[in-house]
Backbone as CSV, one residue per row, in Angstrom:
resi,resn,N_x,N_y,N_z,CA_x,CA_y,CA_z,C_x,C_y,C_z
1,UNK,15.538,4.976,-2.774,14.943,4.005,-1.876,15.085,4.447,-0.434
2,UNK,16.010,4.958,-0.125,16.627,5.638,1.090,15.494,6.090,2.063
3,UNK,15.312,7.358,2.826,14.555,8.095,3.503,12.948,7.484,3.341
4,UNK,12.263,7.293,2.225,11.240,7.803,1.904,10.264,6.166,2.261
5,UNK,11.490,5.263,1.722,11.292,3.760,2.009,11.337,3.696,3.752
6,UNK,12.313,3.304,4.412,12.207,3.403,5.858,11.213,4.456,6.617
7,UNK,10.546,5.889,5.984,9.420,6.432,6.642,7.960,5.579,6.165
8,UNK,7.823,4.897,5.433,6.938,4.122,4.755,6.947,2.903,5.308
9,UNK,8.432,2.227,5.768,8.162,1.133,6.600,7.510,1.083,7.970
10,UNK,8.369,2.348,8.578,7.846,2.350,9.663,6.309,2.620,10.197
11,UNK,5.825,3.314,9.317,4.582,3.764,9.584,3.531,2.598,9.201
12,UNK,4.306,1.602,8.296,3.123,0.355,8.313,3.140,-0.089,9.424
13,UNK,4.688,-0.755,10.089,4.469,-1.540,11.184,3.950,-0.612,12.224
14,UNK,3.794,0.571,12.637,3.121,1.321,13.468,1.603,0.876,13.263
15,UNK,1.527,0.822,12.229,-0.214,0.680,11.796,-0.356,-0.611,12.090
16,UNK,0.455,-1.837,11.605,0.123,-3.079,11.990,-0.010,-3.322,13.407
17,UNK,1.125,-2.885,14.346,1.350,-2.707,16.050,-0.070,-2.470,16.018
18,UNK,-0.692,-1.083,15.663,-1.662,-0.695,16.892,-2.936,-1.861,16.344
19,UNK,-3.124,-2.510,14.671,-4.322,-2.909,14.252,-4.133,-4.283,14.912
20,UNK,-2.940,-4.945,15.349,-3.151,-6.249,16.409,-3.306,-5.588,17.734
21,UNK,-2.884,-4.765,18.351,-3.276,-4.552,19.393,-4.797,-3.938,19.826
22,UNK,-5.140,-3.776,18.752,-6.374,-3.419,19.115,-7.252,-4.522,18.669
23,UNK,-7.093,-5.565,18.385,-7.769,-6.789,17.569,-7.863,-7.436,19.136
24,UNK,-6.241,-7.524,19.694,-6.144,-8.565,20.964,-6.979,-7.751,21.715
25,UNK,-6.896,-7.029,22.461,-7.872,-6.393,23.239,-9.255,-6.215,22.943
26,UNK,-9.685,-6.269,21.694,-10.989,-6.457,21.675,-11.707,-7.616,22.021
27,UNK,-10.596,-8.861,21.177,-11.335,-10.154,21.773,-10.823,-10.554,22.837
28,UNK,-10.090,-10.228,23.483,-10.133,-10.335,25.242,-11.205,-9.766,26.036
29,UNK,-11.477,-8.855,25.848,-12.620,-7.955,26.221,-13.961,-8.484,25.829
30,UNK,-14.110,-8.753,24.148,-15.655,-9.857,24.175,-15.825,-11.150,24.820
31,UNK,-14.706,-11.543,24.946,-14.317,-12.849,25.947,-14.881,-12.876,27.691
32,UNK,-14.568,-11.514,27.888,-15.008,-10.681,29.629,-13.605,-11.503,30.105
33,UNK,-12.664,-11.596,29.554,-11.185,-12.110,30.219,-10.650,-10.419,30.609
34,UNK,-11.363,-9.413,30.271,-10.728,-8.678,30.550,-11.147,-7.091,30.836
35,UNK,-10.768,-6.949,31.887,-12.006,-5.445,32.983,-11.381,-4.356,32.026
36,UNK,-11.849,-3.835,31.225,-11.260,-2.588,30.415,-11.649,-1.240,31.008
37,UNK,-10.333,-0.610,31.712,-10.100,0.797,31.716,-9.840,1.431,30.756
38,UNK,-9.175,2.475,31.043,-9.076,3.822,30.159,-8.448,3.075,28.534
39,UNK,-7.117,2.832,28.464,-6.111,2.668,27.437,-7.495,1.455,27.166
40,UNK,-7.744,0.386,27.545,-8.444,-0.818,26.766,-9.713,-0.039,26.327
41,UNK,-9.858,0.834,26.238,-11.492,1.427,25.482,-10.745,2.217,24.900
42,UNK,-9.550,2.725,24.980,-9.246,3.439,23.485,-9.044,2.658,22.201
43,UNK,-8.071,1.417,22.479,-7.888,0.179,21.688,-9.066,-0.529,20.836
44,UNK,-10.077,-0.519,21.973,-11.081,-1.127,21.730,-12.222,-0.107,20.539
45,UNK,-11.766,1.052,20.532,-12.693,2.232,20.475,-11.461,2.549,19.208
46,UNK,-10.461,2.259,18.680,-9.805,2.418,17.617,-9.829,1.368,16.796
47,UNK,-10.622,0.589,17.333,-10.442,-0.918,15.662,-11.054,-0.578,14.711
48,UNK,-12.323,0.468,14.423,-13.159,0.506,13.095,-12.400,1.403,12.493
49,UNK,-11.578,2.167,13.246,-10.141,3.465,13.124,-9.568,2.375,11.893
50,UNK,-8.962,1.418,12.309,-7.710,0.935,11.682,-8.584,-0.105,10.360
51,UNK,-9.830,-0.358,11.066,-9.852,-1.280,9.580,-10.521,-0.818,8.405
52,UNK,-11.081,0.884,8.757,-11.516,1.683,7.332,-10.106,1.834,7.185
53,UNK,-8.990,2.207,7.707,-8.016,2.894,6.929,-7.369,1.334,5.883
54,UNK,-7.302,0.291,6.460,-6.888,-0.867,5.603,-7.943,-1.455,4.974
55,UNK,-9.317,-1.504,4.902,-9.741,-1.724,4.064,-10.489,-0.425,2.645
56,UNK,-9.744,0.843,3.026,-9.507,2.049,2.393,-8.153,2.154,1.794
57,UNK,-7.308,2.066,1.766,-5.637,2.590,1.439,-5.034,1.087,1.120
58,UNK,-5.227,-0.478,1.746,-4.253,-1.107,1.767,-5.397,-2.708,1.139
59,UNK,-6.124,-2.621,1.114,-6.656,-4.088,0.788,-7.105,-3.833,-0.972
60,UNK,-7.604,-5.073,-1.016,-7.694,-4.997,-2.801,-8.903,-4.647,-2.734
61,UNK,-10.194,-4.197,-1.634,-11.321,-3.414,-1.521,-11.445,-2.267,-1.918
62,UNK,-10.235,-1.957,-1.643,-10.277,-0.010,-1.934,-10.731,0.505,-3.093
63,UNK,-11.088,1.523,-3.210,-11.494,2.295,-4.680,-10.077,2.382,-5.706
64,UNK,-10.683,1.404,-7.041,-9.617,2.058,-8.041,-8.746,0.995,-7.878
65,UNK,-8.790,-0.238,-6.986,-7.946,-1.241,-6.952,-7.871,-2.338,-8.292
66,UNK,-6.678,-2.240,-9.014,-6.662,-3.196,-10.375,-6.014,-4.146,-9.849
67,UNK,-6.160,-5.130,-8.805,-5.606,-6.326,-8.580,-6.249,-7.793,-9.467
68,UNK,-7.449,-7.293,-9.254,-8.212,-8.616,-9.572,-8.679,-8.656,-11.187
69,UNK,-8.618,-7.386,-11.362,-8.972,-7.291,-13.189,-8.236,-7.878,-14.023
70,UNK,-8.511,-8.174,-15.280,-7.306,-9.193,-16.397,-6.390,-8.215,-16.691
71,UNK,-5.071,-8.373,-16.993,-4.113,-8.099,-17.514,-4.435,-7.316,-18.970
72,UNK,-4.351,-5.873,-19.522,-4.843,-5.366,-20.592,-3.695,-5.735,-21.515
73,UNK,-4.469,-5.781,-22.332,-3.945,-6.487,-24.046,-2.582,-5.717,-24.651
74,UNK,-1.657,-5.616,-24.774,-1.015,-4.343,-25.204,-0.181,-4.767,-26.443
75,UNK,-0.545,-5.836,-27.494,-0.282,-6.420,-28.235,-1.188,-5.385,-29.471
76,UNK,-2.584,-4.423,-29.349,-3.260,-4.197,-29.889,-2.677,-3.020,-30.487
């Protein structure tokens, strides 16, 4: 559980950090609450970044996802 767990944690909440921060800044920005320079157009310019990779790797969308299928028979 050691090493491999804590490099796996961290790198979600890295991914979660930047996929709210780039969520808040976007709708601040469609709002016009907010004059976007450099860093706010990268944010803004990384959200389709973060939500192919979670709706690719982490949602029950992804290819090959058995969340929603029935439970197979193994009585047979």
């Amino acid at each position: 559980m050691g090493r491999r767990f804590l490099t796996a944690f961290l790198a979600w909440m890295v991914f979660a950090f930047c996929t709210l921060q780039s969520i808040t800044v976007t709708v601040a920005w469609w709002k016009d609450e907010l004059h976007a320079g450099p860093w706010e157009w990268l944010w803004i310019g990384l959200l389709p970044v973060w939500l192919f990779v979670f709706f690719h790797y982490y949602s029950i969308f992804r290819p090959g996802c058995r969340a929603c299928q029935p439970p197979e028979d193994k009585s047979a």
